[in-house]
N, C-alpha and C positions, 0 to 999 in steps of 0.2 A: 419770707422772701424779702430780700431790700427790694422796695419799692423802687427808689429811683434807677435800678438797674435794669428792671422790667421796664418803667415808663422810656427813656433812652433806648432800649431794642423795639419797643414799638411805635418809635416816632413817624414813619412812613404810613404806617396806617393812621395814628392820631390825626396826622396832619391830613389826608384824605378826606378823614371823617368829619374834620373840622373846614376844612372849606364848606362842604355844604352845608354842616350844622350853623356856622355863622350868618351862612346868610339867609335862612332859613329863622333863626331864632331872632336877626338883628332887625331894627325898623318899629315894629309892634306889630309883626302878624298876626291877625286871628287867628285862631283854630278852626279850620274847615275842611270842609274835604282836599281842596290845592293844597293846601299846608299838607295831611295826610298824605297823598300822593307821592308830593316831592319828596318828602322824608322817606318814601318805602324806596325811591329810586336811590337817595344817599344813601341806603342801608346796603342796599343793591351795590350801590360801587362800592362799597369797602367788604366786598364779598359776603356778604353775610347770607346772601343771596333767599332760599325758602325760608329761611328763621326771619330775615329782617319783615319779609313783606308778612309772615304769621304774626308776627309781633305787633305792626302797623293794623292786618287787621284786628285783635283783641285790645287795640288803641283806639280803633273807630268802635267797635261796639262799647267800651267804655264812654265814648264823648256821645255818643246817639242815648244812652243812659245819663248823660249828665254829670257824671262821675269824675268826668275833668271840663274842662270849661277854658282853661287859656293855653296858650302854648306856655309858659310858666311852671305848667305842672308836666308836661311831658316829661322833659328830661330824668326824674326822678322816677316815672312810669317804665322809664323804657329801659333806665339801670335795673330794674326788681326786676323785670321779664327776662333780661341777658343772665341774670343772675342765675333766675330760677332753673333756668337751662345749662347753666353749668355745676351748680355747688355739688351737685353728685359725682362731679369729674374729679373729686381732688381725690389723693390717695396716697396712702406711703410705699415703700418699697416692704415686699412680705420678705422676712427672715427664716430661716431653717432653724427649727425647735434645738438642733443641734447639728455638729458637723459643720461643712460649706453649704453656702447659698450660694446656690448655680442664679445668675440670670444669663437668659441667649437672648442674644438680640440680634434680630433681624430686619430688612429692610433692600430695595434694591437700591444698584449699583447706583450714586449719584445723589442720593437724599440724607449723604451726612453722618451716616451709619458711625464708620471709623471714625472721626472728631466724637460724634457724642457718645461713643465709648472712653474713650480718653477723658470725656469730658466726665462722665462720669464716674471712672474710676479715681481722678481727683478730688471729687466728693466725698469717697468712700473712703479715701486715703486721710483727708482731713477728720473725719468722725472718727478717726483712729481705729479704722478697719483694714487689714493683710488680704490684699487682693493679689490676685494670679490670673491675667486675660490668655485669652485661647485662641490661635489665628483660623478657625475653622473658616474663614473667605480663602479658599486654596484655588478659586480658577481663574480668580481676575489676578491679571500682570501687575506686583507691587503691591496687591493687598496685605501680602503678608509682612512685606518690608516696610510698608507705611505703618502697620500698627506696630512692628519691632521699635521705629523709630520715638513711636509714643511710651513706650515700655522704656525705653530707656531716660527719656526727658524724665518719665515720674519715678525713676527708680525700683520699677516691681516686675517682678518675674512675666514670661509670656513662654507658653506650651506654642511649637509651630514644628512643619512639616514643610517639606519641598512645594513649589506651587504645582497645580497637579494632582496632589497627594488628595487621600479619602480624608473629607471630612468625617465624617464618621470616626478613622481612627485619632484625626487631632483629637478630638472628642473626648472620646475615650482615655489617651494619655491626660488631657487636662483634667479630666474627674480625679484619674490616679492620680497626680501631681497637689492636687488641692489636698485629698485626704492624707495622704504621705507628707505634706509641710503644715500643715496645719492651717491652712487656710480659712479668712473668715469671706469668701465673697470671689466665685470663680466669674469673671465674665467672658462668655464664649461668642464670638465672631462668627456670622454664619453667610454662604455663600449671597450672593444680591444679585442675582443675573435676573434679567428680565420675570415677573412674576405669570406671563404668561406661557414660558418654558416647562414642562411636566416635567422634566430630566430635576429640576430648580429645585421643586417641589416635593417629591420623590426622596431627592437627597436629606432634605430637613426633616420629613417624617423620621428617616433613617436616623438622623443624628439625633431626635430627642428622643425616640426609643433607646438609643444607647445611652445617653445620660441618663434617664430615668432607670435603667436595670444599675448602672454603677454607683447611684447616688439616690437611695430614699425619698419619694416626695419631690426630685427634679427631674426637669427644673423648675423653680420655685416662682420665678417671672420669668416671661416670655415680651421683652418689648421690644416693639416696632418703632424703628423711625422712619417719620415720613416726612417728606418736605412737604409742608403745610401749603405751599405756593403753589401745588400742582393740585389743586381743587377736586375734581372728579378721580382724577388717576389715584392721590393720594388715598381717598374712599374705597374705589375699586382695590388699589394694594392691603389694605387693612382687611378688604373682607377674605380677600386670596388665602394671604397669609394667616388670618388666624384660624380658618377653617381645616390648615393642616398643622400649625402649630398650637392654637390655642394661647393666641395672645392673648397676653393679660392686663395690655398697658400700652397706652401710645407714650412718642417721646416727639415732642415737634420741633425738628430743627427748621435754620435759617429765619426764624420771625422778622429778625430782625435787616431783612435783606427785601424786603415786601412789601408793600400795602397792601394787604391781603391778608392780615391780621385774622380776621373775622372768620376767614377759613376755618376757626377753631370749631364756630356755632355751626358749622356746617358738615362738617366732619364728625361732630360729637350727634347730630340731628342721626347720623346712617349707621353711624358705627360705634355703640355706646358703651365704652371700656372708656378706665379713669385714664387721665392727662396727668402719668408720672411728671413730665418736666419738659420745659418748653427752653430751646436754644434762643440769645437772647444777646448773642455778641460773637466775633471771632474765638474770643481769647480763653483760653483754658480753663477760666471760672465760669465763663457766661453760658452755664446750664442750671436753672432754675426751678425747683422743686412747684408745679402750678399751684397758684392760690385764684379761685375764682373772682372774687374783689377785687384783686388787684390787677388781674388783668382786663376785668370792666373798666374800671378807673383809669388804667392807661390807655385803651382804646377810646375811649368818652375822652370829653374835654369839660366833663360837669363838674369833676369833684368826686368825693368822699359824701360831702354832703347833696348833692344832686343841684348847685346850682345852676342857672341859667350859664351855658359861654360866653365868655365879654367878646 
């Protein structure tokens, strides 16, 4: 991951974090329980929400052991615990042994679905991989025309139907169009209407029972994107949807529109599928493969090496 392109999309939450961490670290405070406290409430506003205050507590039974002693050694404490809580979340995208690799990605209306498809089909495009997108969102007005629109910016085929039309049969046609051109990497578009609609729900079983009898072993990923900024709701859509698709993989868009960064540790706390790739700017590259490091690092103001913030 370029580092600076992650720390730059999450400047709104650094900078949160770092008001209170400055004045919290600045002065010479003790380490005592007030120091304790305040630190679980900063952890608190930068959404970190039960992980910061579990964190702060395994912080206090450390200092009641003696195990740290000034607020000096915090900062370095409190990187290894984010950490620990994340490094299980990284993950590559899974390949098909042969043939297309189907990924579907879904996600409701509003959290950025479309862009980080696009976004990531320029990925794939760069790693010198022949992709074919599928406009299977046929009920919202101009889903299908906004992803046409992206298909043509990157040059690569797109399978679509009337709006209206059964997903299901976009579907269908896109599995056949991937293996008839020889495609390395089908990504199929799936409707986003509200995830509390059964009609929604319903339909997506639909469509990955038919990719899976047209295509071996798909689809291969199932990622969700959620806007990482809607805290509870993003939770609750993660569990919706993979309990009928069997997601495989979150995709975080907007990071970079938030302070609320931290939403990561709280979402990965309910809903424990790795963090394919966090969105991390407007522009057509800024979808970023997660590195747990690095995204500590950008949300801290410590360092690499755990220093104190100046």
């Amino acid at each position: 991951m370029v580092f600076g392109k992650l720390f730059a999309g999450l400047e709104k939450t650094r900078k949160k974090l770092a008001a209170g961490l400055a004045r919290l670290f600045g002065g010479g405070r003790k380490l005592d329980e007030a120091f304790l406290d305040e630190l679980e409430e900063v952890l608190y506003g930068a959404d970190l929400g039960p992980t910061g205050s579990k964190i702060v507590e395994e912080l206090k039974h450390a200092w009641q052991r003696r195990e740290l002693e000034e607020t000096a050694q915090v900062p370095a404490f409190l990187r290894e615990r984010l950490l620990a809580r994340l490094r299980d979340a990284e993950a590559g995208l899974a390949r098909a042994a042969s043939g297309p690799t189907v990924i579907l990605v879904v996600g409701v209306n509003g959290s950025g679905k479309t862009t980080s498809i696009a976004k990531l089909a320029r990925r794939l495009q760069l790693d010198g991989r022949k992709v074919l997108l599928g406009a299977g969102d046929t009920f919202r007005a101009a889903a299908v025309e906004q992803l046409t629109l992206w298909a043509d910016r990157l040059g690569i085929g797109i399978v679509k139907q009337a709006t209206g039309a059964d997903p299901a049969a976009v579907a269908f046609d896109a599995c056949a169009a991937a293996k008839a051109r020889g495609i390395d990497v089908l990504i199929l578009d799936t409707a986003g209407r509200l995830h509390t609609q059964k009609n929604l729900m319903d339909e997506l079983g639909k469509v990955v029972r038919v990719v899976q009898k047209q295509i071996p072993g798909a689809p291969h990923e199932v990622l969700q994107v959620l806007d990482a900024t809607t805290g509870q709701n993003a939770i609750r859509q993660a569990k919706e949807f993979g309990a009928v698709a069997g997601v495989t993989g979150l995709v975080l868009a907007k990071m970079d529109g938030t302070a609320k960064g931290g939403a990561v540790l709280g979402i990965r706390a309910e809903v424990p599928l790795p963090v394919k790739f966090i969105g991390v700017g407007e522009g057509i590259d800024d979808l970023e493969p997660f590195s747990a490091e690095d995204f500590v690092d950008a949300i801290l103001t410590f360092g690499r090496g755990g220093a104190v913030p100046s």
